[in-house]
SETI-66646 format. One record per atom (N, C-alpha, C): residue in three letters; y, x, z. Coordinates in pm, whole numbers, plus 50000, padded with zeros to 5 digits. Layout:
REM SETI-66646
AlaYXZ/...
***
This chain:
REM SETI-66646
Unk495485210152254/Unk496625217552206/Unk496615218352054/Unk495515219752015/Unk495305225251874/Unk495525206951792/Unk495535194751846/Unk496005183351793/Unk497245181051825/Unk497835186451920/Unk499375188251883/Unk500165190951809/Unk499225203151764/Unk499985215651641/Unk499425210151486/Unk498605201651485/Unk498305196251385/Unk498985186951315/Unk499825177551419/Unk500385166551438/Unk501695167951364/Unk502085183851438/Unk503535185251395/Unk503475191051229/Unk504525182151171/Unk504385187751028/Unk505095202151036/Unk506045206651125/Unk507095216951077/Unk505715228151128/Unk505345225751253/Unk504215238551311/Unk503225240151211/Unk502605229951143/Unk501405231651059/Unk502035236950926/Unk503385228850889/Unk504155237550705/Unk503725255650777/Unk504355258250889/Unk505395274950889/Unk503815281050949/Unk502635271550983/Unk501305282151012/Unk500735285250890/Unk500555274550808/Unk500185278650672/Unk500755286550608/Unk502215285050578/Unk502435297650487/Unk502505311050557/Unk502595312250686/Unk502795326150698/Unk500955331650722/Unk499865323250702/Unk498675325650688/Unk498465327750536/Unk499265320250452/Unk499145324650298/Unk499655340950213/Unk500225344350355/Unk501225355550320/Unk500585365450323/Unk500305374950251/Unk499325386950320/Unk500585398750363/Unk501885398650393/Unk502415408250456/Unk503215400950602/Unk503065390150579/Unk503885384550672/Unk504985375050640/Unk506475367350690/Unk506975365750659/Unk508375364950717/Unk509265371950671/Unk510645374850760/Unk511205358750786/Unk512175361350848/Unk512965347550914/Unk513275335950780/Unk514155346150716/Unk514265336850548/Unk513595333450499/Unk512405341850459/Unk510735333550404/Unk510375319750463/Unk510335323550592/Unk509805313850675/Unk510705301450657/Unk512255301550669/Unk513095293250651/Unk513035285250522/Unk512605293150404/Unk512185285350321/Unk511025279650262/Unk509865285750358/Unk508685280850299/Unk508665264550435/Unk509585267850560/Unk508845250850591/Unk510285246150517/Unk511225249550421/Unk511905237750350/Unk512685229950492/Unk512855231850536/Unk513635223550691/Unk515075224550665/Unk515455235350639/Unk517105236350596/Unk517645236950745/Unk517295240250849/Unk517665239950993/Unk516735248451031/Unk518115260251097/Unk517625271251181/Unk517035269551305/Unk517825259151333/Unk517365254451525/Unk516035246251485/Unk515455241051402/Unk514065238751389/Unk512525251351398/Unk513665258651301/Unk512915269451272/Unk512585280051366/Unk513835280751418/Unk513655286451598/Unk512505281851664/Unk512705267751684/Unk511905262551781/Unk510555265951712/Unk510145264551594/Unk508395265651598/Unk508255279951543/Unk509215291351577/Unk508565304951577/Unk508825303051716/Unk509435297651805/Unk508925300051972/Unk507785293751978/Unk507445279651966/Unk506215273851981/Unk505005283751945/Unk504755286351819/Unk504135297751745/Unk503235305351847/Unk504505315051881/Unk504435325451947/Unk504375324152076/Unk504525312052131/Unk504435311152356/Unk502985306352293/Unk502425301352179/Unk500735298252154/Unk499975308252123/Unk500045320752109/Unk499905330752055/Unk499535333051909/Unk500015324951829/Unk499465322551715/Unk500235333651596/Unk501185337551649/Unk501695343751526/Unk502255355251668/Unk502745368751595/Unk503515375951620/Unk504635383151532/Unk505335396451585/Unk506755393451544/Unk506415412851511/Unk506395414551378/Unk506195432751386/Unk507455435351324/Unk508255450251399/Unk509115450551316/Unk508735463451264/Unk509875463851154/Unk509565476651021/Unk510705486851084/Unk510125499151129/Unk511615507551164/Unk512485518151023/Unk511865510950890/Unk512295519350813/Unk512995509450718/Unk513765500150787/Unk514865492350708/Unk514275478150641/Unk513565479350647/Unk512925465250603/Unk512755453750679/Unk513075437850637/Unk513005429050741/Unk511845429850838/Unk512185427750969/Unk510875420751034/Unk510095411450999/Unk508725408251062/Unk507745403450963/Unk507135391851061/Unk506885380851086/Unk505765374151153/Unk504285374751084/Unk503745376451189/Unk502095381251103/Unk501085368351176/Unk499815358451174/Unk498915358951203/Unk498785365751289/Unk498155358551404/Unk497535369251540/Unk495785365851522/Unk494575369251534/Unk493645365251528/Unk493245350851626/Unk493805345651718/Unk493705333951731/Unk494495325751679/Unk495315323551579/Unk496195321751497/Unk495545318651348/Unk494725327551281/Unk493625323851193/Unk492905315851275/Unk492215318551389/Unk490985307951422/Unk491265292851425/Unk492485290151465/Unk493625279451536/Unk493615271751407/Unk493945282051288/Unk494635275551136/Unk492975271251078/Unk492485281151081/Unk490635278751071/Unk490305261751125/Unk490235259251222/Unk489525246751303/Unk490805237951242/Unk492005240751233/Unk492325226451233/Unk492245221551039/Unk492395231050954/Unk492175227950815/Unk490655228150803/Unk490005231450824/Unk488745231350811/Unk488395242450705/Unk488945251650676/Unk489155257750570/Unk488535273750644/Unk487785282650613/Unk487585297450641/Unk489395305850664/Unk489025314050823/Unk490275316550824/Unk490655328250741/Unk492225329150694/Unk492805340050616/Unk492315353850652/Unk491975365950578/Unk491915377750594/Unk493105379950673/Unk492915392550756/Unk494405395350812/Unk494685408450708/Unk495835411650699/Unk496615421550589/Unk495715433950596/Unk495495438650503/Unk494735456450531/Unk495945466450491/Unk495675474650635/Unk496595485750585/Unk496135495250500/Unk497445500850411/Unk497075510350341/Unk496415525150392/Unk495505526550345/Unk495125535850369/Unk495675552750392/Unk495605560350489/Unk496445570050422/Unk496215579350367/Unk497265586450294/Unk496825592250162/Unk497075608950199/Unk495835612650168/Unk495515628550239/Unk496265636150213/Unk496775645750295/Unk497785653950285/Unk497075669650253/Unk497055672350093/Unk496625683650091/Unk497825699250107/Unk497125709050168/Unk498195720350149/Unk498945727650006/Unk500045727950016/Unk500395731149908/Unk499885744449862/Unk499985743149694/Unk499155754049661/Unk500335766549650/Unk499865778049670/Unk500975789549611/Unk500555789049495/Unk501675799049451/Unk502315797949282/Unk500535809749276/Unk500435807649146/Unk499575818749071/Unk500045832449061/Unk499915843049095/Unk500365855249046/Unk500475854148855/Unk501675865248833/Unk502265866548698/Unk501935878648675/Unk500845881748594/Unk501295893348540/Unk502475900648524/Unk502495911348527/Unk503615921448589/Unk503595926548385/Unk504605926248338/Unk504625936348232/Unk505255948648198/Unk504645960148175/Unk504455975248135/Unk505725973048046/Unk506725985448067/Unk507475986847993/Unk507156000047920/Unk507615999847799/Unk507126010347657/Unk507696020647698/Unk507736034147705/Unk509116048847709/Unk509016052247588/
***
């Protein structure tokens, strides 16, 4: 299987770059990093891709394109056939501690003169 996917230039262009990507890469990325200029190509090897398990499909629910990511047999896959150490997968950001808000400081109160 894995000399199939080697074979094909469009499967091996759209595994590499979306392994070069450290967030992923939406439909348009992808459309232009394999340079194909044809959607129905591009279709076909994010299905191929993905019935291989090599990539998956995350979406963003806060307005941002969807993303194809690397699946970890997907690095291993891109690993063996370049001969190359496979890509880190993306690190999430960490999250950032939620401290309690502080109350205000007390104000001195000021004495009025008679």
């Amino acid at each position: 299987m894995l000399r199939k996917v080697a074979t094909s230039p469009h499967l091996m262009r759209a595994l590499t770059a979306i392994g070069k990507s450290k967030e992923g890469m939406s439909d348009a990325e992808l459309d232009d990093a394999t340079n194909d200029n044809s959607e129905w190509t591009s279709l076909w090897v994010i299905r191929q891709l993905t019935a291989l398990g090599f990539i998956e499909f995350k979406v963003d629910f806060f307005g941002n394109p969807a993303r194809y990511q690397l699946t970890d047999a997907g690095r291993s896959a891109l690993a063996a056939i370049t001969g190359q150490p496979p890509p880190k997968p993306p690190m999430a950001a960490p999250p950032r501690p939620q401290s309690p808000p502080t109350p205000p400081s007390p104000q001195p109160v000021a004495q009025k003169a008679a």
